[in-house]
C-alpha positions as a Markdown table, in Angstrom:
| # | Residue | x | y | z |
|---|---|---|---|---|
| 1 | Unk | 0.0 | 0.0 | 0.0 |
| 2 | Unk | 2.4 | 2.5 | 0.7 |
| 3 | Unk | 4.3 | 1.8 | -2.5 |
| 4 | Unk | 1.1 | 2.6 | -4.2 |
| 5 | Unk | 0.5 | 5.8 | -2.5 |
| 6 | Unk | 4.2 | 6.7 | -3.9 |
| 7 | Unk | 3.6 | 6.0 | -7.0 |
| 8 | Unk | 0.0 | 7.7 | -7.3 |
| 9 | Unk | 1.3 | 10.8 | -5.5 |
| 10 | Unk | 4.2 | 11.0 | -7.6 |
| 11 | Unk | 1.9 | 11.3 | -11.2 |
| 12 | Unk | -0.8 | 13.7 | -9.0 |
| 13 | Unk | 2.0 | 16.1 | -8.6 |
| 14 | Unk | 3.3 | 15.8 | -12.1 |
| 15 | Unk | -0.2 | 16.4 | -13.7 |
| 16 | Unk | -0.9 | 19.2 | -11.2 |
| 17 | Unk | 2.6 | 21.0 | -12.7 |
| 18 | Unk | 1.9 | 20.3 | -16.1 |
| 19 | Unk | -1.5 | 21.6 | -15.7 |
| 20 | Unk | -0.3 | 24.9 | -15.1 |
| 21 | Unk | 2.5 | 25.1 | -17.2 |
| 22 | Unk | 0.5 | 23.8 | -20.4 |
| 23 | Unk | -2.0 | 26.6 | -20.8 |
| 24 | Unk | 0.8 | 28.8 | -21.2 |
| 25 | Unk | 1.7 | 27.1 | -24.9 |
| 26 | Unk | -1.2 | 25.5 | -26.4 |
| 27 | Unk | -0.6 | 23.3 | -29.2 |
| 28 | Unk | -2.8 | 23.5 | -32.3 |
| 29 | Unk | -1.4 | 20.1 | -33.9 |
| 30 | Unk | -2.3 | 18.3 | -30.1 |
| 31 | Unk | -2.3 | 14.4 | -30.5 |
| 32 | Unk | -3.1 | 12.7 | -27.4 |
| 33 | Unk | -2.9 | 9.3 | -27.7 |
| 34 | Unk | 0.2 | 7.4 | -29.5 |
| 35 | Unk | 0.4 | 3.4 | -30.3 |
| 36 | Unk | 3.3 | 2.0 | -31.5 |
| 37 | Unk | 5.0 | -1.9 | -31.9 |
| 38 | Unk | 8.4 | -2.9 | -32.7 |
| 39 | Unk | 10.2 | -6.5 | -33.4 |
| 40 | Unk | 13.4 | -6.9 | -31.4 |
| 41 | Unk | 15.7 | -9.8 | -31.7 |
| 42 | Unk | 16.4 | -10.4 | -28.5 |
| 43 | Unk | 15.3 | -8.3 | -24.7 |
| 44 | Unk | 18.7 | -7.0 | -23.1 |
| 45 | Unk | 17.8 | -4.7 | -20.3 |
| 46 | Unk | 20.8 | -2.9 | -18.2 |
| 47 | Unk | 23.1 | -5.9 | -19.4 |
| 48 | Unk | 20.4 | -8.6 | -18.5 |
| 49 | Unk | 19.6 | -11.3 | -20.6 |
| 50 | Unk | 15.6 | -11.0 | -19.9 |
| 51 | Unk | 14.6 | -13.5 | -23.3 |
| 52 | Unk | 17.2 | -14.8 | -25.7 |
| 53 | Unk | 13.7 | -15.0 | -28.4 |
| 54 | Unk | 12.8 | -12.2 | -30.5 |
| 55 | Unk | 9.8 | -10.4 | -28.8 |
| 56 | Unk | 7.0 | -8.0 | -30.1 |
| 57 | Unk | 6.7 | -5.0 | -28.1 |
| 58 | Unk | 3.8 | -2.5 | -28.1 |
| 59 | Unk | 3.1 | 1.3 | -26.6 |
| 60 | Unk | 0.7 | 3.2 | -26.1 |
| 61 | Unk | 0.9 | 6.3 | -24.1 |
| 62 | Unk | -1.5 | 9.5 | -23.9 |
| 63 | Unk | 0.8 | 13.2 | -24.1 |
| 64 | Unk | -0.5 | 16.2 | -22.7 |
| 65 | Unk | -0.6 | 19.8 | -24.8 |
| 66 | Unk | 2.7 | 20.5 | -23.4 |
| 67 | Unk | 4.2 | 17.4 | -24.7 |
| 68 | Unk | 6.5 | 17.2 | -21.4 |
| 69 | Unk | 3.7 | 14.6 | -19.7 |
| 70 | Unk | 3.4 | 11.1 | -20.4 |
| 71 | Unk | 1.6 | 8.5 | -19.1 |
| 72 | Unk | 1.0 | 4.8 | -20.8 |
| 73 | Unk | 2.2 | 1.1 | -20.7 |
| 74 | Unk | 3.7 | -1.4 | -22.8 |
| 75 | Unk | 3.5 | -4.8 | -23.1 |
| 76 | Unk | 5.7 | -7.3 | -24.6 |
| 77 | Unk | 5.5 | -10.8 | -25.6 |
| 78 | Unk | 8.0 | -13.6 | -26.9 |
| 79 | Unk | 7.5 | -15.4 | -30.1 |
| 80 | Unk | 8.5 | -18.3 | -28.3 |
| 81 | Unk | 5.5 | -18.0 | -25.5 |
| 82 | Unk | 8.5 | -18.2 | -22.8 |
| 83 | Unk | 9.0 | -14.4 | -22.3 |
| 84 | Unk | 5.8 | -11.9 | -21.2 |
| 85 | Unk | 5.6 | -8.0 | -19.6 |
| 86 | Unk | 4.1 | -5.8 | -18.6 |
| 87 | Unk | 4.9 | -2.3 | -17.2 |
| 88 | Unk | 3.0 | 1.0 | -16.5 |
| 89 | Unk | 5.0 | 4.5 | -16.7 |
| 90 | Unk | 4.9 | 8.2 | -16.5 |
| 91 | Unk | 7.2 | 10.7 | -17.3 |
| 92 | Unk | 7.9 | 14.1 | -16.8 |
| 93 | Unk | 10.2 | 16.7 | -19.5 |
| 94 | Unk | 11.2 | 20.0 | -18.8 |
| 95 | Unk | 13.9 | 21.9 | -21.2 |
| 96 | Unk | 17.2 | 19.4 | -20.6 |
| 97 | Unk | 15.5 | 17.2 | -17.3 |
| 98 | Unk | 13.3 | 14.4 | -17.1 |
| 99 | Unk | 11.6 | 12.5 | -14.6 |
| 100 | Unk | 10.8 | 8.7 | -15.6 |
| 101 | Unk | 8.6 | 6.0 | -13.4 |
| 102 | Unk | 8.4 | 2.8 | -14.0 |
| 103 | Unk | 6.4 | -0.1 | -12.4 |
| 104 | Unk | 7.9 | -3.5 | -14.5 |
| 105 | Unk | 6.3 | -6.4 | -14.2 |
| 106 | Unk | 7.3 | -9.9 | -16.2 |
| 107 | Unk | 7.9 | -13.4 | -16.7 |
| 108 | Unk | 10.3 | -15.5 | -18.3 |
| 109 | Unk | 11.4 | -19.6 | -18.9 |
| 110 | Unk | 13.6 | -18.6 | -15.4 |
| 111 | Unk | 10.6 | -16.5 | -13.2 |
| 112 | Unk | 7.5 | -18.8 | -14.8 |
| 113 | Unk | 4.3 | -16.5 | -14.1 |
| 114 | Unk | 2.5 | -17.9 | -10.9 |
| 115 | Unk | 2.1 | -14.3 | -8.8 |
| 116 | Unk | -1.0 | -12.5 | -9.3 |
| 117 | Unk | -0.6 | -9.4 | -10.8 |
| 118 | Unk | -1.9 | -7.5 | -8.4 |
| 119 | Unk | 0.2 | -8.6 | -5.4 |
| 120 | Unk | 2.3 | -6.0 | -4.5 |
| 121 | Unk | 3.4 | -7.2 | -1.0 |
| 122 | Unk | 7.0 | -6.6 | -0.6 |
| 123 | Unk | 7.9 | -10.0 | 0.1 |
| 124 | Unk | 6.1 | -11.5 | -2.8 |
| 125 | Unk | 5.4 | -9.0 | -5.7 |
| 126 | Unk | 6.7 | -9.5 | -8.8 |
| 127 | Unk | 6.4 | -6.1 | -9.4 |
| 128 | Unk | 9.3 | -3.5 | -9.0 |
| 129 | Unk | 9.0 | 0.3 | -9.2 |
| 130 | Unk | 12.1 | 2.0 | -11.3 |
| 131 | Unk | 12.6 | 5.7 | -11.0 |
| 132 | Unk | 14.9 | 7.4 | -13.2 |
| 133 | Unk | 16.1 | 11.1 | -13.3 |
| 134 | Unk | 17.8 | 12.4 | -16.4 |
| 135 | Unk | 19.7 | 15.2 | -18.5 |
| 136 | Unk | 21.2 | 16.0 | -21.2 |
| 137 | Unk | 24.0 | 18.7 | -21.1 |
| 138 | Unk | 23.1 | 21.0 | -23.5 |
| 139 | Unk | 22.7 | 20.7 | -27.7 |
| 140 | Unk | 26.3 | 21.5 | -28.0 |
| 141 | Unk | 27.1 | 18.4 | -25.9 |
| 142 | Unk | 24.7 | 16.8 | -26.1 |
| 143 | Unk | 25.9 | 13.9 | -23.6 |
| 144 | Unk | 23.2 | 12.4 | -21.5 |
| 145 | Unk | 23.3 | 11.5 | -18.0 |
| 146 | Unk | 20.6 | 8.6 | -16.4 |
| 147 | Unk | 20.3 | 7.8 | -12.7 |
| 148 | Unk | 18.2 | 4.8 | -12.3 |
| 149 | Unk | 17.0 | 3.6 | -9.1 |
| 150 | Unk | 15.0 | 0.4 | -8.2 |
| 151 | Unk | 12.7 | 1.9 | -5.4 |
| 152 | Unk | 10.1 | -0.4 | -4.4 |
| 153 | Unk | 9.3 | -4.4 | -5.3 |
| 154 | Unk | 11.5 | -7.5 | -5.4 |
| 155 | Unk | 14.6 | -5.7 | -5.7 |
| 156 | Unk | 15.1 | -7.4 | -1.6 |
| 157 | Unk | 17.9 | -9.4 | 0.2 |
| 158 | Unk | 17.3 | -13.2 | -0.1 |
| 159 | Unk | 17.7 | -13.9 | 4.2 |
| 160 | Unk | 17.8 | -17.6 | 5.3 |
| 161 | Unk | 14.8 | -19.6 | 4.9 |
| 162 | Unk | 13.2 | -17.7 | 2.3 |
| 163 | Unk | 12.6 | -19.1 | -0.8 |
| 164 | Unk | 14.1 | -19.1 | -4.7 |
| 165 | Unk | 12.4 | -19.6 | -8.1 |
| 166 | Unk | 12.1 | -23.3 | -8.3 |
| 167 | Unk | 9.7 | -25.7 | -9.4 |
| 168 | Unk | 7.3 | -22.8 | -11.0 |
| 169 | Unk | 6.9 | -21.4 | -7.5 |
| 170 | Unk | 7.7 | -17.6 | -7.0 |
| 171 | Unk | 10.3 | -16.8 | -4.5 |
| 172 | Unk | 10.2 | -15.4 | -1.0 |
| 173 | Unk | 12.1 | -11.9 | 0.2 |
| 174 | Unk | 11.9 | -10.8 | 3.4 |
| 175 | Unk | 15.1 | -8.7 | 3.2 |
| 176 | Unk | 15.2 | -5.4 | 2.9 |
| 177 | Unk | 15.2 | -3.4 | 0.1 |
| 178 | Unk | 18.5 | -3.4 | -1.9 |
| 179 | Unk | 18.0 | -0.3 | -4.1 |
| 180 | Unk | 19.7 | -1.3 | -6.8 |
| 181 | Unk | 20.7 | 1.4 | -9.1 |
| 182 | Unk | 22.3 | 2.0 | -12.6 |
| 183 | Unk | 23.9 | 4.6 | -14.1 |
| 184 | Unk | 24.5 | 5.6 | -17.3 |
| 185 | Unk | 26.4 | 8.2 | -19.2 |
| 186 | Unk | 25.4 | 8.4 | -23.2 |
| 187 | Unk | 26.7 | 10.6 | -26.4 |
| 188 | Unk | 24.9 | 10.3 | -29.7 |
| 189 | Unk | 26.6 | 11.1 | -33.0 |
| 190 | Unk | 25.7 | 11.4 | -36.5 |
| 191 | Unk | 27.2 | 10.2 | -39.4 |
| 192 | Unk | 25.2 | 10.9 | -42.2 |
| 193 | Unk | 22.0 | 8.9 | -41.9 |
| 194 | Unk | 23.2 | 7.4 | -39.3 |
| 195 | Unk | 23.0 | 8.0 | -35.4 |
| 196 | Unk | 25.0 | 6.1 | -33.1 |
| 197 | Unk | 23.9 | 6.2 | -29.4 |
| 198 | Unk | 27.1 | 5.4 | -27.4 |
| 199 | Unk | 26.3 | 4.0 | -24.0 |
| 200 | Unk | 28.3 | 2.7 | -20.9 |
| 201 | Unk | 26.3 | 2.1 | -17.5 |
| 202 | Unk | 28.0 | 1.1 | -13.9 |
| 203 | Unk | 25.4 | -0.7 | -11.4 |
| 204 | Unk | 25.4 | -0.7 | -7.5 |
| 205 | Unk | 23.1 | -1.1 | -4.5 |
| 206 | Unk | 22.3 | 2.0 | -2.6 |
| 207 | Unk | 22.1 | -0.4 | 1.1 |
| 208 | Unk | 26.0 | -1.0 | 0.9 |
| 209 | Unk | 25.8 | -4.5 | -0.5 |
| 210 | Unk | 27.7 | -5.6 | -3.6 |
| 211 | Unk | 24.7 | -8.3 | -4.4 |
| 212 | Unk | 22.1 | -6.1 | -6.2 |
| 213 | Unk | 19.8 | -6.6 | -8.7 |
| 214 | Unk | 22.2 | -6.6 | -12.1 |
| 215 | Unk | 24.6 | -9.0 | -10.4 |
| 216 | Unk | 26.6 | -10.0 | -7.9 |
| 217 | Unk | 29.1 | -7.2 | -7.7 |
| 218 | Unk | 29.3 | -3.7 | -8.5 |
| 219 | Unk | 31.0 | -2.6 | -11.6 |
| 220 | Unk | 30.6 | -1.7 | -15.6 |
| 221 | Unk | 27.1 | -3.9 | -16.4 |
| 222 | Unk | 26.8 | -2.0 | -20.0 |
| 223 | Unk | 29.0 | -1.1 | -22.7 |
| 224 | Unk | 27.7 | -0.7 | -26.0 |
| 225 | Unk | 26.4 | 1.4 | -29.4 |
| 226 | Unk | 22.8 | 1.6 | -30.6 |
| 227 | Unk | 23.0 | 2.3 | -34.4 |
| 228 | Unk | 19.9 | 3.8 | -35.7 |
| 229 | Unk | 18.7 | 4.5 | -39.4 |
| 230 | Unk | 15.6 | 5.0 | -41.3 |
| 231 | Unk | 15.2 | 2.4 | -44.6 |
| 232 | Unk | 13.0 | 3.6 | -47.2 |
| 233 | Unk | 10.4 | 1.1 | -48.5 |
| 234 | Unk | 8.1 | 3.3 | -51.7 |
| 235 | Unk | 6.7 | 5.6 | -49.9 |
| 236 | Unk | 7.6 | 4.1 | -46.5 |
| 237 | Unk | 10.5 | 4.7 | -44.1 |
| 238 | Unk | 11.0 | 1.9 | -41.5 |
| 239 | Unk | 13.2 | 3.1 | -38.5 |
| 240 | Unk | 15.5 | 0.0 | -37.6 |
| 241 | Unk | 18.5 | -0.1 | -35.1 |
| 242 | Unk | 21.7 | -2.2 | -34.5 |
| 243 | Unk | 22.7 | -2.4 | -30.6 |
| 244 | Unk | 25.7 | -4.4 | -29.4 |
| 245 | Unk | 26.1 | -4.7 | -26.0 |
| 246 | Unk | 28.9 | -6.2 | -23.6 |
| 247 | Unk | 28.4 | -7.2 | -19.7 |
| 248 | Unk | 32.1 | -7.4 | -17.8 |
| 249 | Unk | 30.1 | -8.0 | -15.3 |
| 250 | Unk | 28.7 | -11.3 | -16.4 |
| 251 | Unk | 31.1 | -11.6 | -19.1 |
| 252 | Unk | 28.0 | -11.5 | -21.4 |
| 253 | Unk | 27.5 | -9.9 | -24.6 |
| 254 | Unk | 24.5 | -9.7 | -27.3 |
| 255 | Unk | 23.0 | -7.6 | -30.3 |
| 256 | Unk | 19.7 | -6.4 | -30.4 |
| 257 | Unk | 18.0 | -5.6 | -33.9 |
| 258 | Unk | 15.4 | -3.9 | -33.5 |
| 259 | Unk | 12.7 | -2.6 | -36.0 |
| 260 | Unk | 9.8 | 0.3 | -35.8 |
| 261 | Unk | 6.7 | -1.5 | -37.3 |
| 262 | Unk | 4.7 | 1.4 | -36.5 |
């Protein structure tokens, strides 16, 4: 409960801002409600391997006048029928800053769905709240810095006698919460049609602990490149993307193709 009344107070005060601040600019060319889907190859996420399978992923999200105020969800689903999500967000835009909230729920061949979606006890959900503040330096320089922290949900210490993922069961935390948190510095450049996204992101937990939620140490968890182009088609561009990514963490690595459908 009092995650929820986080979260909810957290979007009343960004609508109550945005209120005032959007009927300075009104927008004549005002489109509330966007829907799109993309096909991605694979789902890396902060350097974790959340499905190997390709996965269709869609969006929809409604925008204020201002354009600065989201709110929406996605949802995303595995070709394979292994890998399912679910996640609700807002965010918040204002010149070079951003505020981004996050409340991820999923399943994969690993975390088999068994919790109701609507438990958000702390030592059961399989929900976790992500809150992310942002900004970019300036249009000159443009690089970009992300500070992501895992506020709420089953980011917890495992303590002795609780329970792990086995069997199709869900597991048991009774820890406290780790507040696991990323990091990440990012600088795009062009090259004619193409814009590379240059990323590198360090993970920790906020309670001391090395254990958090990317792994079991601190350290580098991301190091990659998202290469981004638009491919005509007749009268049609497609956006696609190219994204290499390496884990020193994990010692993992993958590529994510990714392409715009709509």
């Amino acid at each position: 409960m009092k995650n929820t009344i986080i979260v909810l107070s957290t979007l009343l005060f960004l609508i109550t801002v945005n209120q005032v601040d959007a009927q300075e600019k009104p927008d004549t060319t005002y489109k509330p409600i966007e829907v799109h889907l993309q096909l991605k190859s694979m789902h890396l996420w902060r350097g974790l391997e959340i499905t190997t399978s390709p996965y269709l992923l869609g969006i929809v999200n409604f925008t204020d006048k201002s354009g600065r105020l989201k709110i929406g969800a996605r949802g995303s689903s595995g070709l394979n029928g292994e890998y399912r999500q679910l996640d609700y967000f807002a965010s918040y835009q204002y010149k070079n800053a951003r505020i981004v909230l996050y409340d991820i729920f999923n399943s994969s061949k690993t975390l088999p769905l068994k919790t109701n979606i609507f438990d958000y006890r702390a030592s059961t959900t399989r929900h976790f709240i992500d809150a992310t503040i942002g900004y970019t330096i300036s249009k000159k320089f443009p690089l970009d810095i992300a500070w992501s922290t895992i506020i709420a949900g089953r980011d917890r210490d495992v303590l002795s006698g609780d329970s792990v993922a086995t069997g199709g069961s869900d597991p048991v935390r009774n820890g406290k919460n780790r507040y696991s948190t990323y990091l990440q510095l990012s600088y795009p450049v062009i090259l004619n049609t193409v814009r590379l996204d240059f990323f590198a992101g360090g993970v920790f937990a906020l309670n001391g602990q090395q254990n958090n939620f990317y792994g079991n140490r601190s350290g580098i968890a991301t190091l990659g490149v998202t290469a981004s182009k638009s491919i005509a088609f007749g009268r049609h561009t497609i956006p696609v993307s190219f994204a290499p990514t390496w884990n020193p963490i994990r010692n993992t690595a993958g590529v994510v193709i990714g392409i715009v459908l709509f």
